[in-house]
GUTIMI-798270 format. One record per residue (C-alpha): z, y, x; residue number from 1. Coordinates in nm, 2 decimals. Example, Ala and Ser with C-alpha at 12.3 -4.5 7.8 and 13.67 -1.06 7.14 Angstrom:
2
> up,north,east,nr
> 0.78,-0.45,1.23,1
> 0.71,-0.11,1.37,2
***
This chain:
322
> up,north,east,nr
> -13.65,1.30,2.26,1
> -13.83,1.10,2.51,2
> -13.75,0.74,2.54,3
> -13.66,0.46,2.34,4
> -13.25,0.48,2.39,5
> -13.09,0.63,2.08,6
> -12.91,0.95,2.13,7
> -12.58,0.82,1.94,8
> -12.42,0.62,2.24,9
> -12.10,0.82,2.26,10
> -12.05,0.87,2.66,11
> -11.78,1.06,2.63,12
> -11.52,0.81,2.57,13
> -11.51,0.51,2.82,14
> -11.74,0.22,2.73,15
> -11.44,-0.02,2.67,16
> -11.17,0.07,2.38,17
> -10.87,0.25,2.56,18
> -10.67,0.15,2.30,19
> -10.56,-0.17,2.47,20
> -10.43,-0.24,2.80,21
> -10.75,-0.47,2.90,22
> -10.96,-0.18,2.75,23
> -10.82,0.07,2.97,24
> -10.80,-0.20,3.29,25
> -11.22,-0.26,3.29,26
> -11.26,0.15,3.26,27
> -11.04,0.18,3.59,28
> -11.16,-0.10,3.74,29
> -11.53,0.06,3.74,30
> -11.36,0.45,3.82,31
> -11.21,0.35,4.13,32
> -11.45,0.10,4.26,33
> -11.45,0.15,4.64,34
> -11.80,0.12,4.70,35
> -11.82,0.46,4.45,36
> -11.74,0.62,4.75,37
> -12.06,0.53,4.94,38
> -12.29,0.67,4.71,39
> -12.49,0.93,4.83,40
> -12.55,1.29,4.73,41
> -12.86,1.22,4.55,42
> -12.77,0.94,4.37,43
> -12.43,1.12,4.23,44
> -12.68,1.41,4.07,45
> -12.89,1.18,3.97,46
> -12.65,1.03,3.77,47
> -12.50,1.36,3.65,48
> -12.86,1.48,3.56,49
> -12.85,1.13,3.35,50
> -12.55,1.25,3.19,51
> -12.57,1.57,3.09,52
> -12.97,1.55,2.97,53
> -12.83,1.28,2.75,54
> -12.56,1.48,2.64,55
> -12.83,1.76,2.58,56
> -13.07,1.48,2.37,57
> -13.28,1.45,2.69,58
> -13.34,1.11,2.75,59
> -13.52,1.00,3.07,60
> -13.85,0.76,3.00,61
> -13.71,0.39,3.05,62
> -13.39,0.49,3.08,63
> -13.16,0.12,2.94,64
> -12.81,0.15,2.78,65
> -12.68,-0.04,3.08,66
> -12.83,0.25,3.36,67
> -12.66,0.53,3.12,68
> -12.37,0.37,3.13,69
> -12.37,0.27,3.56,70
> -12.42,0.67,3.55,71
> -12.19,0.77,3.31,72
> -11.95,0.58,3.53,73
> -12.07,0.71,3.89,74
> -12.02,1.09,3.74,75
> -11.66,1.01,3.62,76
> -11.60,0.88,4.02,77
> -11.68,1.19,4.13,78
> -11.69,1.46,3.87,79
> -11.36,1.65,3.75,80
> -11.34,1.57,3.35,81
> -11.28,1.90,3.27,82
> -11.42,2.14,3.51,83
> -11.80,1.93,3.57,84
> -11.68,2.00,3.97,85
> -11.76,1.74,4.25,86
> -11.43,1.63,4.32,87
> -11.37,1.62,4.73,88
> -11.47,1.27,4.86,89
> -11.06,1.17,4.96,90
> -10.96,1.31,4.67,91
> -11.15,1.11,4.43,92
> -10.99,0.79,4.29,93
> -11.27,0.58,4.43,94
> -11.12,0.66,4.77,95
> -10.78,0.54,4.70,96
> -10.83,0.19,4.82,97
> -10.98,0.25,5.15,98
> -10.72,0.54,5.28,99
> -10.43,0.41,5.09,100
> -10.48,0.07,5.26,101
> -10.50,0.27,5.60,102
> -10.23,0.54,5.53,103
> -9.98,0.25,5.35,104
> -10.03,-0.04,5.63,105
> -10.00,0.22,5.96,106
> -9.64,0.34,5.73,107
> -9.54,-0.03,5.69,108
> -9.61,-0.09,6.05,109
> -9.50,0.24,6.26,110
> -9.15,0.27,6.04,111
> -8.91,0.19,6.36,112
> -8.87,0.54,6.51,113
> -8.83,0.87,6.35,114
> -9.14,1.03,6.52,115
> -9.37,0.77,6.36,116
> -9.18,0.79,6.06,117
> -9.23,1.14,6.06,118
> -9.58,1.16,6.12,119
> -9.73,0.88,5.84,120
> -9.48,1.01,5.60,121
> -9.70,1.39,5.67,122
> -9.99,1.20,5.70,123
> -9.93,1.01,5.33,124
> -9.83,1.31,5.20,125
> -10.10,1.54,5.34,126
> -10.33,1.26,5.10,127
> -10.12,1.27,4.79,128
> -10.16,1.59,4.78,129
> -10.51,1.67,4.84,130
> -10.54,1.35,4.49,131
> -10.29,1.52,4.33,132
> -10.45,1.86,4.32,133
> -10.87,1.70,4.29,134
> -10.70,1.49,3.96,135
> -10.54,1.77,3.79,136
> -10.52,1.81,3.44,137
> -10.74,2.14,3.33,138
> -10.97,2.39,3.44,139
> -10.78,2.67,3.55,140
> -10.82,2.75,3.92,141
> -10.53,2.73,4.18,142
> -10.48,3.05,4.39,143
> -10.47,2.96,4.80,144
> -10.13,3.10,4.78,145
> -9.99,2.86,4.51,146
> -10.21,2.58,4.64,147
> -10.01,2.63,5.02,148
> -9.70,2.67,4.85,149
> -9.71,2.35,4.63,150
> -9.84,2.18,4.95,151
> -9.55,2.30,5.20,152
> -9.27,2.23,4.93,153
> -9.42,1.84,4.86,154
> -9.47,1.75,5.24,155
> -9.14,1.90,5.33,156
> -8.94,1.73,5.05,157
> -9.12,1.37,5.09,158
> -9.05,1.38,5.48,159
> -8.68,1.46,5.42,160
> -8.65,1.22,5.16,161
> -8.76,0.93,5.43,162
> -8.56,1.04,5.68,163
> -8.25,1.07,5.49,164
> -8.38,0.68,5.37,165
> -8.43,0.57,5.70,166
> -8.10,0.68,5.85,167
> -7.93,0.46,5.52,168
> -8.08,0.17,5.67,169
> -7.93,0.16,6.00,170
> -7.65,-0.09,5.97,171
> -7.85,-0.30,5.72,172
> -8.08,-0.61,5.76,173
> -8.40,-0.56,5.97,174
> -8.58,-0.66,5.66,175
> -8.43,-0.36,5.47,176
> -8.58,-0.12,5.71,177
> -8.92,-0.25,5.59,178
> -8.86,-0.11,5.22,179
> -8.83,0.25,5.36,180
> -9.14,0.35,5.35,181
> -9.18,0.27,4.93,182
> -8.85,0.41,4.84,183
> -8.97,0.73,5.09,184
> -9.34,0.68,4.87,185
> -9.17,0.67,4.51,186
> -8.93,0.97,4.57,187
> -9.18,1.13,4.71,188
> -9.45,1.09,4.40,189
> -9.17,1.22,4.21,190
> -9.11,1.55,4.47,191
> -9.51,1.56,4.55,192
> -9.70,1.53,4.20,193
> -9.49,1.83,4.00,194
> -9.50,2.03,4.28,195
> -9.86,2.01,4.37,196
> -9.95,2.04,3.92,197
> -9.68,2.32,3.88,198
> -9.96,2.58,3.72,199
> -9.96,2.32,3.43,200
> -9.59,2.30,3.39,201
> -9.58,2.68,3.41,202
> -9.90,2.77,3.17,203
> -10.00,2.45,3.00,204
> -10.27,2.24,3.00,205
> -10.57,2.19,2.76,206
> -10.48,2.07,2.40,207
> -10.77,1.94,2.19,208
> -10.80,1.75,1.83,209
> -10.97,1.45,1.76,210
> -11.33,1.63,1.75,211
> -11.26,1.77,2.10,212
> -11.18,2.12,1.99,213
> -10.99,2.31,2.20,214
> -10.66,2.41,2.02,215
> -10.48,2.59,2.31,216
> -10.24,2.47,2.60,217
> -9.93,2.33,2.66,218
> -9.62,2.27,2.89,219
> -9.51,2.03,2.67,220
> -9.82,1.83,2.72,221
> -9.81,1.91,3.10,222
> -9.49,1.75,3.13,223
> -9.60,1.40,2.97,224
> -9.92,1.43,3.16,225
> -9.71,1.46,3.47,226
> -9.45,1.17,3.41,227
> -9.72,0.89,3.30,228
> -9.92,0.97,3.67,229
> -9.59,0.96,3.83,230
> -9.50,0.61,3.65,231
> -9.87,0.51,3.71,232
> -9.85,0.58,4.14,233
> -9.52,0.45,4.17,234
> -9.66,0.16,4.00,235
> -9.93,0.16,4.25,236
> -9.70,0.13,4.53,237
> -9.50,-0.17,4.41,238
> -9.72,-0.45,4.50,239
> -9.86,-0.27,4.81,240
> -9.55,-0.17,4.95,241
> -9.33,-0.46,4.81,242
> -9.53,-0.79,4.91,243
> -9.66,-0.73,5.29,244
> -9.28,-0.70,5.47,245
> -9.14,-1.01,5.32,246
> -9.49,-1.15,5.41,247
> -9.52,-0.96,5.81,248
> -9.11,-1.06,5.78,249
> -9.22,-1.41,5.84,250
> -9.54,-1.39,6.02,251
> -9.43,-1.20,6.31,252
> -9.18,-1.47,6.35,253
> -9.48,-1.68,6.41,254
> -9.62,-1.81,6.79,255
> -9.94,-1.61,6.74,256
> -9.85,-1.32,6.58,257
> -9.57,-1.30,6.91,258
> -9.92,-1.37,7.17,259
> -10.10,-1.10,6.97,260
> -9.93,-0.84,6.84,261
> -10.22,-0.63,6.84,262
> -10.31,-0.85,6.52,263
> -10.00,-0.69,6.36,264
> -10.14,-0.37,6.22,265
> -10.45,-0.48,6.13,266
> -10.35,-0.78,5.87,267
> -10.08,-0.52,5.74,268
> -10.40,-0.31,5.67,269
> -10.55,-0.59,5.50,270
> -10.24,-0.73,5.28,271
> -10.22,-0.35,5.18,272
> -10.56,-0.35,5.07,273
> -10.54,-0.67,4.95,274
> -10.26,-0.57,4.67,275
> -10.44,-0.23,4.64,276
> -10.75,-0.34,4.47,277
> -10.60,-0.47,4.17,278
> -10.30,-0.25,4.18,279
> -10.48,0.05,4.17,280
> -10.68,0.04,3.84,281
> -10.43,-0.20,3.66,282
> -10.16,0.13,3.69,283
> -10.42,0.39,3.60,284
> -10.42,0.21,3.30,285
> -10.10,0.17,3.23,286
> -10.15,0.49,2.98,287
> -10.48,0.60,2.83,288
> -10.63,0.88,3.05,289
> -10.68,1.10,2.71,290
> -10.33,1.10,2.66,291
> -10.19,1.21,2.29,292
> -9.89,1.38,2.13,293
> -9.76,1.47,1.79,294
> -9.78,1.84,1.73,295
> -9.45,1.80,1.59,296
> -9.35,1.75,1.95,297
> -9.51,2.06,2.11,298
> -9.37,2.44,2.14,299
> -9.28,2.59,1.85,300
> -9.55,2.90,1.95,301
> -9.82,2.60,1.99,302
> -9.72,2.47,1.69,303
> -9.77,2.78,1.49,304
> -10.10,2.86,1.66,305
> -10.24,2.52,1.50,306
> -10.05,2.56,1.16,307
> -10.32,2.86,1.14,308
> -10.60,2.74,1.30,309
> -10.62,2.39,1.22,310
> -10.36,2.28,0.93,311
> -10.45,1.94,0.90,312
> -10.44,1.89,1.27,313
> -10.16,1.59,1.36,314
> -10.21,1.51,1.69,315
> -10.33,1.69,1.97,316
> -10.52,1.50,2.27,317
> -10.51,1.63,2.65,318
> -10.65,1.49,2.98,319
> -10.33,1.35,3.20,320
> -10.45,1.36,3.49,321
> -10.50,1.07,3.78,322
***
């Protein structure tokens, strides 16, 4: 060892103690930090150099508990927990505020025809997908066949889902017409996420105990994984998609906003982003990101597997997933 840090900082687990909501709130806070997504090449290996010596008992000279940390943190932003892979730059929850706020305030503003509607919904969906598959659970690889199939069935079935929405609206308040988009968003999640992670519902997903030990896979996991992400993006969307049309309701009501409607897309963007900063890390933590079961509650053929190979083993641990 070189250095004067001590090698038993565990950097595997988050800094703060994701047993508690506030725990789980500063890990997410630092994970999807916008500015993450600025960082440059070099500094990203640098800090997964930083990492993984440390994890080897390589400690570089001067090196403080507080610069580990900063680069344990910049390799989660961009680093897949359980393939080591540089996750692509849009994909990565880092991005999420900045093309969220984009994708989300064009959908709240262009929502009046069907050809607009049409478009952002692709558009939004085109992006959930390409965060859906970089934030998978596990390390087994997607074919280009599955990956095109899961894409086509997600994009298809969120654009029909809005439309259907928007022709619901017709007769109703203008003001109802504003909420399309979000119910389109939350169906969608629920249409987008399972389609674009159907390997894991099909074969599994990593199972570990306590120790870290790989103990198999599981569907039964996959399918818990799946639900919280759901619950967590859906929850993303609320305040995003929720608070900017009552508050563009009343502002385009306003003299100025009628003399310059140009303004209208770009405070849209900014209310989105506005909501999205807090909203994003505060759902991601709604559920711990190394999620746990009972084996009690997995497959009967998993079960067995871990009666033999680890008896005393009570619950299993997996990665959910963002």
């Amino acid at each position: 060892m070189s250095g004067d840090l001590p090698l038993n900082i565990n950097i595997k687990e988050p800094r703060w103690d994701q047993g508690t909501f506030m725990g789980r709130a500063q890990h997410f806070f630092m994970v999807t930090d916008p500015r993450n997504v600025l960082l440059s090449s070099e500094v990203l290996e640098d800090a997964r150099v930083t990492v993984e010596n440390y994890r080897l008992g390589v400690v570089k000279s001067g090196l403080t508990e507080d610069q580990l940390w900063r680069a344990k943190y910049i390799y989660d932003s961009a680093f897949h927990p359980d393939t080591g892979e540089k996750m692509l730059l849009v994909g990565r929850m880092s991005a999420q505020v900045p093309m969220n706020m984009t994708i989300t305030g064009c959908m709240l503003t262009f929502y009046r025809t069907t050809p607009a509607v049409v478009f952002w919904q692709w558009v939004n969906q085109s992006f959930n997908a390409i965060v859906n598959y970089t934030n998978r659970s596990g390390d087994a690889p997607l074919t280009m066949n599955q990956l095109g199939a899961a894409y086509v069935s997600a994009t298809t079935g969120a654009v029909i889902t809005a439309l259907g929405l928007k022709s619901l609206t017709k007769h109703l308040p203008a003001i109802m017409g504003r909420f399309v988009p979000f119910a389109a968003v939350a169906a969608a999640n629920c249409i987008n996420i399972p389609f674009m992670r159907q390997r894991e519902l099909k074969y599994g997903i990593p199972i570990t105990d306590a120790e870290g030990k790989r103990l198999g896979e599981s569907t039964k996991a996959a399918q818990q994984a799946i639900v919280q992400v759901v619950v967590s993006r859906i929850g993303m969307a609320v305040p995003a998609m929720a608070i900017p049309p009552v508050i563009m309701n009343s502002l385009e009501k306003k003299a100025f906003m009628k003399r310059f409607p140009v303004l209208n897309a770009p405070v849209q963007v900014g209310l989105v982003g506005l909501c999205l900063v807090f909203a994003t890390p505060l759902c991601c933590a709604l559920f711990p990101q190394k999620s746990s079961m009972k084996v009690s509650s997995l497959e009967p053929e998993v079960q067995e597997r871990i009666r033999q190979s680890n008896p005393h083993a009570t619950t299993v641990y997996f990665n959910k997933g963002l």
